[in-house]
C-alpha positions as CSV (number, residue, x, y, z in Angstrom):
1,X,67.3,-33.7,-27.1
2,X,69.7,-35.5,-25.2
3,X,70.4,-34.1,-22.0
4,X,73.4,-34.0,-20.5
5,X,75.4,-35.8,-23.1
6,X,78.4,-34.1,-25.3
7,X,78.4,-34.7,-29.2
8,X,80.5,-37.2,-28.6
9,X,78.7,-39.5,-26.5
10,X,76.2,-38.8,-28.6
11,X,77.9,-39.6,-31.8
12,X,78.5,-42.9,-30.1
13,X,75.2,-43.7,-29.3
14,X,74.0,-43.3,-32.9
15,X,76.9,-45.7,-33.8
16,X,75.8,-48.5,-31.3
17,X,72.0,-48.3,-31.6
18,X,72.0,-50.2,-34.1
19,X,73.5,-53.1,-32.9
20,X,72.8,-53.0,-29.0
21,X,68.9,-52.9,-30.7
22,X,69.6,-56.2,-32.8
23,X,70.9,-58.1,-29.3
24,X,67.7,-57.0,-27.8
25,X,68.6,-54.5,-25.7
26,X,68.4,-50.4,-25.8
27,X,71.3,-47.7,-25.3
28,X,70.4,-46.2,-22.0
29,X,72.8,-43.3,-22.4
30,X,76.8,-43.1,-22.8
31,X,79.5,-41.5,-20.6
32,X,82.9,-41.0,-21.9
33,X,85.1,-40.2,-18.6
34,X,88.0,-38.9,-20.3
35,X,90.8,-39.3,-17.4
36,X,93.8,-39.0,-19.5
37,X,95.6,-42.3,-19.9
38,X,92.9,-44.2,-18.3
39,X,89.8,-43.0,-20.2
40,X,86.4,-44.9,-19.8
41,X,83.8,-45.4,-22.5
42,X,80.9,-46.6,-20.0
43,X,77.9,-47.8,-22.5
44,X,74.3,-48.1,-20.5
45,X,71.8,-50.5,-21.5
46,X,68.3,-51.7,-20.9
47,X,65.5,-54.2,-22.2
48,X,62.4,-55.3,-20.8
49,X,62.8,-57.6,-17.8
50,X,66.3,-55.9,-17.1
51,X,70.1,-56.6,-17.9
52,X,72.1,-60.0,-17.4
53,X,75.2,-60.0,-16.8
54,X,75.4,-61.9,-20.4
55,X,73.4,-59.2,-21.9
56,X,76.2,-56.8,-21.3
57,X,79.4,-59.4,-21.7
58,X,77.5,-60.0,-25.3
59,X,77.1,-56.2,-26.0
60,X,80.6,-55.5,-25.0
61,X,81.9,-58.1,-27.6
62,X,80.1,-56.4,-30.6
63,X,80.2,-53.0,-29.6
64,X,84.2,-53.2,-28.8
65,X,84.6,-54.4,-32.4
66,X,82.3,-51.6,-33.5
67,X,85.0,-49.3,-32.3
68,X,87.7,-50.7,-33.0
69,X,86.9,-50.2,-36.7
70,X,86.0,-46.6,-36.4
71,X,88.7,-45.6,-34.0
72,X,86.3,-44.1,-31.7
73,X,89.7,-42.5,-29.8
74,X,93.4,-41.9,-30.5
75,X,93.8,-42.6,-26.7
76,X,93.6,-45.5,-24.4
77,X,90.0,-46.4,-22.9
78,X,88.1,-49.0,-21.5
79,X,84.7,-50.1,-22.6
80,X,82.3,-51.1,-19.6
81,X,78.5,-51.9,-20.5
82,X,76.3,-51.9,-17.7
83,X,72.6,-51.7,-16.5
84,X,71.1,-48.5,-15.6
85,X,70.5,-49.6,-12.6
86,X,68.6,-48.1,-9.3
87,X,70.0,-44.9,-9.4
88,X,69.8,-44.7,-12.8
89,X,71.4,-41.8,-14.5
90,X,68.6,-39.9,-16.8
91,X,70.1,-38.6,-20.2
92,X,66.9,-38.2,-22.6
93,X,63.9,-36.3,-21.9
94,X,61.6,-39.3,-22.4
95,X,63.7,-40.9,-19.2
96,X,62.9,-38.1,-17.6
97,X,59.0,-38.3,-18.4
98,X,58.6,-41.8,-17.6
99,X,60.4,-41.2,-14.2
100,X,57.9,-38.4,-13.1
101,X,56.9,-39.0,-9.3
102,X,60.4,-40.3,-8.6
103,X,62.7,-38.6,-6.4
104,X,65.4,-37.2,-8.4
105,X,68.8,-35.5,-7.7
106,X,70.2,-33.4,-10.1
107,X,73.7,-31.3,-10.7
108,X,73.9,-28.4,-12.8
109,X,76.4,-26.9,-15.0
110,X,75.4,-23.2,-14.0
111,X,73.7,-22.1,-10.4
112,X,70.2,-21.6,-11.0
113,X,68.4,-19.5,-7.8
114,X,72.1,-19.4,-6.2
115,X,72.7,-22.8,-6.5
116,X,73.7,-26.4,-8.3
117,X,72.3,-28.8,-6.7
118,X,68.8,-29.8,-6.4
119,X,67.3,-32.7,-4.9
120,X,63.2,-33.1,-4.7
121,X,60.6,-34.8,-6.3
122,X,60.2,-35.1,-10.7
123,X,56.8,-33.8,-11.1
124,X,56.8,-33.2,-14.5
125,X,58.9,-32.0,-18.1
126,X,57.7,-28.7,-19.3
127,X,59.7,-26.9,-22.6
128,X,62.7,-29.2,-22.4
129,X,62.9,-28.5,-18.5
130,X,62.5,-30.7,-15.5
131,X,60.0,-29.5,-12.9
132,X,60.9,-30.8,-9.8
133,X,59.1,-29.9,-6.6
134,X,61.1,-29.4,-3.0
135,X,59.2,-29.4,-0.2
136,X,56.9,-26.0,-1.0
137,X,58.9,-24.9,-3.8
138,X,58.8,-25.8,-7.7
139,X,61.9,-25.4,-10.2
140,X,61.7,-25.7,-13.5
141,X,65.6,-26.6,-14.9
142,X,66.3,-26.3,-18.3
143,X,67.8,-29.7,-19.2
144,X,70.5,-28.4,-21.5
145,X,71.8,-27.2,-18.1
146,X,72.0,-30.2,-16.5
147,X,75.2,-31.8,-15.5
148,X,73.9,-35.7,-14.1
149,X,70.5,-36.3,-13.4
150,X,70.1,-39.5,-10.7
151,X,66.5,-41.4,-9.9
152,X,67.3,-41.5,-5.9
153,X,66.7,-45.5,-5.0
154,X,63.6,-45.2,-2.1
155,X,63.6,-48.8,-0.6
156,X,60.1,-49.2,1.2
């Protein structure tokens, strides 16, 4: 189950895994931000001891060509690889498990209890939904509804 990605980011994900995995590095998660004539591709990757900035000018090379060759879209784009980083988006349910304990903000596609938003603290994954605890309160949020899912940075 992959969150809050379309069948097209996910589609592209299966078509980079491959070789992001050979350079060493993971897919993170994809985001295609179609914006008319400026679409953006923007490709997420990770690997133990985090992302250089070569990592990711390495990826981009192969991957680009990847595309190319498929003709991953009849319109303009621009490919951008990046880490995760801080506030790193979650797209997978395993990210979202190994992130339990972090405080996590997350968008919905549909109100749930009145509303879209909820910010709080991950305190678990429970039948594909993320239980995250507000002050008193507990939600669980089906992740099929969610829109973007961010790890809030805390800097102690």
């Amino acid at each position: 189950m992959n969150g809050n990605m379309n069948r097209r980011e996910r589609q592209v994900e299966e078509l980079l895994t491959p070789t992001v995995e050979s350079l060493g590095c993971e897919v993170w998660g994809v985001e295609f931000l179609n914006q008319g004539k400026h679409s953006k591709l923007r490709l997420y990757i990770d690997r133990d001891g985090g992302v250089t900035v070569d990592d990711c000018a390495q990826v981009s090379r192969h991957v680009s060509d990847i595309l190319d060759v498929e003709e991953f879209s009849n319109s303009a784009y621009t490919l951008e690889v990046s880490s995760p980083g801080m506030d790193r988006i979650l797209f997978k349910e395993s990210q979202y498990e190994s992130n339990v304990g972090e405080q996590i903000d997350i968008r919905l596609n549909f109100p749930f209890d009145g509303r879209k938003r909820f910010v709080g603290t991950l305190s678990g994954v429970e039948d594909s939904s993320a239980v995250v605890q507000i002050e008193d309160e507990e939600f669980l949020l089906p992740l099929e509804n969610v829109q973007r899912a961010r790890v809030v940075p805390t800097f102690s």
